[in-house]
N, C-alpha and C positions, 0 to 999 in steps of 0.2 A: 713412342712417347713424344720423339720431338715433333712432330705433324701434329700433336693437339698443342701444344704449344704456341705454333706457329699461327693455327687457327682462333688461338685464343686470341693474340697478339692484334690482329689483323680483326679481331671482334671490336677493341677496345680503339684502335685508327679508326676504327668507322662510325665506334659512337662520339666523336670526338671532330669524326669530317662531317657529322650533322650539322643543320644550321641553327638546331638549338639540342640542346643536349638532354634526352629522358631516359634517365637511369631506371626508370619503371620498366619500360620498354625493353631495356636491355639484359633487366635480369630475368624479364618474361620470357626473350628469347635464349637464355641459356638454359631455363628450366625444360622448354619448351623441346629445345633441339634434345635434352640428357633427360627427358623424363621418364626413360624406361631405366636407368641409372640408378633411379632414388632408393638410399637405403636409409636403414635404421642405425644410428648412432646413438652411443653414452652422451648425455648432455655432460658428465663428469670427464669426456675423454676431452671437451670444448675449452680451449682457451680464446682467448679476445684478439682480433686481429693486433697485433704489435703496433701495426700504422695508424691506428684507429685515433681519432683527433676526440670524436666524443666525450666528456671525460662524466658528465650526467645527464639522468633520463627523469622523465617526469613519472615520477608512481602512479598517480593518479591513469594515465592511459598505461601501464602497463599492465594493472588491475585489471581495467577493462579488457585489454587483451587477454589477461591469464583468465579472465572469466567466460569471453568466447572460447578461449583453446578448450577448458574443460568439458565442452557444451559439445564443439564441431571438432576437435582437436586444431591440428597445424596444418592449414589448409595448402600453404605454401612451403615448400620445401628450405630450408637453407642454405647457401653456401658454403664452402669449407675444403682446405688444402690440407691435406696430412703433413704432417709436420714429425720430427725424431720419436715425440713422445705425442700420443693421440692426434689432433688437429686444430686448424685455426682457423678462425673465423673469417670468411671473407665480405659477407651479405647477411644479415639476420641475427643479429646480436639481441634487439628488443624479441625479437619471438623466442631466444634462446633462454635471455630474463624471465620473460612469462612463462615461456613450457615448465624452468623451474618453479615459479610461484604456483602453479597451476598443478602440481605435484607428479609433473610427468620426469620418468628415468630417462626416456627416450626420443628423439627428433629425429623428420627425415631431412635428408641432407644430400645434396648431390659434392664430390669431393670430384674436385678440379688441380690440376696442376700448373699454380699460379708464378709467377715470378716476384721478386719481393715488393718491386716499381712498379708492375700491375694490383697488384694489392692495395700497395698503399693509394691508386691511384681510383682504385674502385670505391674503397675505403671512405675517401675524400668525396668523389662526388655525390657518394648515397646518402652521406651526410649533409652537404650542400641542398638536396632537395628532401628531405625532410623536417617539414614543419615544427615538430617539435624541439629543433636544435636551439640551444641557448644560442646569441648573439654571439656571444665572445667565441665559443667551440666553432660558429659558422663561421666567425673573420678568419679564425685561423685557418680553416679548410679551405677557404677563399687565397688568402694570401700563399699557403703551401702548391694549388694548384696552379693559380700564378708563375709561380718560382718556375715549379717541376715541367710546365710544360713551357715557359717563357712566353707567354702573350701577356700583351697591355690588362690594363681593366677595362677598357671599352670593349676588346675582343671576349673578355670573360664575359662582361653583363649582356651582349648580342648570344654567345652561345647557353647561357644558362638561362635566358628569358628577363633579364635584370637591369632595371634603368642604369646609366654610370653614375648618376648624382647617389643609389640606394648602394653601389659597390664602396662609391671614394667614400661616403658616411660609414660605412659598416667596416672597411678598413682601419677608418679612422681613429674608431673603438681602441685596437691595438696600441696606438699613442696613450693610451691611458695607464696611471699608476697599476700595479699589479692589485694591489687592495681596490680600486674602486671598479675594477675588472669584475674581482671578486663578489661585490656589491650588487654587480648586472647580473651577475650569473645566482646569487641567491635572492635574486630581482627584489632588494632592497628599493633600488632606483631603477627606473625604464631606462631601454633602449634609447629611448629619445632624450632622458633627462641625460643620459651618460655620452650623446653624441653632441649637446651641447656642451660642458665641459670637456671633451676630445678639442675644442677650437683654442680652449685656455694654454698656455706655454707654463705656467708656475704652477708645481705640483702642491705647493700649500695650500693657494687658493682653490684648485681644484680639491682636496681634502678637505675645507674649510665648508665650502661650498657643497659636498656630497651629504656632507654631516648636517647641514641646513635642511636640506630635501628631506629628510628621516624624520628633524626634529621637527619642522613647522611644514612636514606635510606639501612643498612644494610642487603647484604642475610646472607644466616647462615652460609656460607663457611668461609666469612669474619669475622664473630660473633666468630666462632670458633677456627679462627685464634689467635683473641683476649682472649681468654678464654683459650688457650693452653697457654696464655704469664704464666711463673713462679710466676710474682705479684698478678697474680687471685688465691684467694683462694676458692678450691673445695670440695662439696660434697664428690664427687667419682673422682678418676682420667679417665681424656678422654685421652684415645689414640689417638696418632696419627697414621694414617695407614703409612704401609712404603708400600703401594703399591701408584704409583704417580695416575693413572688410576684411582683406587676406590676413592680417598680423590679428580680427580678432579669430581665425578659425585654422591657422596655423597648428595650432596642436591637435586639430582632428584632422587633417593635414598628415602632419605626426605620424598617429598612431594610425589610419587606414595605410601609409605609405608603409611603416612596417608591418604592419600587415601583409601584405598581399609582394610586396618588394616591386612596385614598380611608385612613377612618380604621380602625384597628385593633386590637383589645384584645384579649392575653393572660390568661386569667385562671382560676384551678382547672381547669387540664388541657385548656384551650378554646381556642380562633382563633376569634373575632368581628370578621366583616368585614363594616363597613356601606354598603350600596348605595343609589343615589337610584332606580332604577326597573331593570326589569326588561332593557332595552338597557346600562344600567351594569353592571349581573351578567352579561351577556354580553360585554360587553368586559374585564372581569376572567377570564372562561374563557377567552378568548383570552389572553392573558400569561401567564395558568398551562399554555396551549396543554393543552387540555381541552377535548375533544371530543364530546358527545351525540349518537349516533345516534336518531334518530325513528324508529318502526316502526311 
């Protein structure tokens, strides 16, 4: 038992001494390496990994997935550590949601002998690259991995594919009151309306000000118009651009930079999208779902 261990251990150093970090990749290779392992499990034996930051899923795609599961079943296996009383989830929580939605008793599952700091560590980055994570759920898995493994935010946004301006913004989220946290996360207000008030210091005005967005329908250009007034007291000071161009296209700006999490500039008739290597440009053609045939 302690030699898989050991080999787990030295699984999770390696994806970690990558120069950019794909957790796709690394649970491909553990299915890959254990796939004559895979059994059948009680979805009812499943509990949720304890480290799990997650704390909501969009229905809308789990539907969708409970409706392939019932078609093609569970194509992919799950992870999962036995635990006292059945098991925990280590990898596969949404296919576990759908298998039940989809009316399945059963899931395969490959059961690994995890340690609790590799769980919660796996835990963290499957959630960091998946797309459908709220903002707020992603800062915190950001800020936790952070911590846990002690590198900068420059060393996180090189290893996970991610500009430092789209980490220190998404960070920054976290300075925000817990209610208008809550706001992003039942996307009340965008990412972007919530990461211009992150710059505000006075939690009323930010309250006053989220409550505005709801009621008169604010985009962020306008938010920021407001936020620029002298009366607003700030964080950090926003500039205003003196180019008229960049500040009118600034919120689509905005919204393709959360999008896709790298940075973005507008400017004399252009989309400038900047990339840290050559797999980062490939994962941006996948979200624009753009396709290159080789010949």
């Amino acid at each position: 038992m302690e030699p898989k261990k050991k080999a787990l251990g030295k699984g999770l150093e390696q994806l970690f001494a990558n120069n950019v970090i794909d957790f796709d990749n690394f649970e491909k290779e553990i299915v890959e390496d254990n796939k004559n392992d895979v059994v059948e499990i009680n979805l009812d034996e499943i509990r949720s990994n304890p480290h799990q930051p997650r704390k909501t899923f969009n229905e809308e795609t789990l539907h969708e997935l409970a409706t392939s599961i019932k078609e093609y079943g569970v194509i992919e296996p799950i992870i999962v550590k036995k635990s006292i009383k059945g098991y925990e989830l280590v990898a596969g929580e949404r296919r576990c949601k759908a298998a039940k939605i989809a009316g399945k008793d059963k899931i395969p599952a490959i059961i690994k002998d995890f340690t609790d700091e590799e769980m919660m560590e796996i835990a963290l980055i499957e959630n960091i690259q998946r797309e459908d994570l709220n903002p707020i759920d992603e800062a915190k898995s950001v800020l936790n991995i952070i911590k846990l493994r002690g590198i900068t935010q420059e060393e996180f946004a090189i290893k996970f594919g991610k500009s430092r301006s789209y980490v220190t913004n998404l960070l920054g989220l976290l300075n925000l009151p817990e209610k208008i946290q809550q706001m992003v996360i039942n996307k009340e207000i965008s990412a972007s309306h919530a990461r211009v008030l992150s710059k505000l210091d006075n939690p009323l005005q930010i309250d006053e000000l989220s409550k505005r967005i709801v009621k008169e329908r604010l985009n962020v250009r306008e938010l920021e118009k407001i936020v620029n007034n002298e009366d607003v007291t700030k964080r950090t000071p926003i500039l205003k651009s003196r180019n008229p161009i960049n500040k009118k296209y600034q919120m689509y700006e905005n919204v393709i930079s959360d999008k896709i999490g790298n940075k973005v500039k507008i400017n004399n008739n252009k989309l400038e999208i900047t990339f840290d290597s050559e797999k980062d440009l490939e994962r941006i053609m996948e979200i624009f779902n753009i396709t290159i045939s080789e010949e």
